[in-house]
C-alpha angles and dihedrals in degrees: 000000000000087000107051084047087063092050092055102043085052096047086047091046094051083049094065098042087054090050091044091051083049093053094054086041091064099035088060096048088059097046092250 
């Protein structure tokens, strides 16, 4: 299903910019 494709590019999607926010998050606690 297209649709479900879609769901699951954009939840994936979501999951990266989370990890990505994590990421700079962390970096900028220890003074990276």
């Amino acid at each position: 299903d297209e649709n479900e494709d879609q769901v699951a590019k954009k939840s994936a999607a979501k999951n990266e910019f989370q990890r990505l926010e994590n990421i700079a998050r962390a970096n900028k606690i220890n003074g990276k």
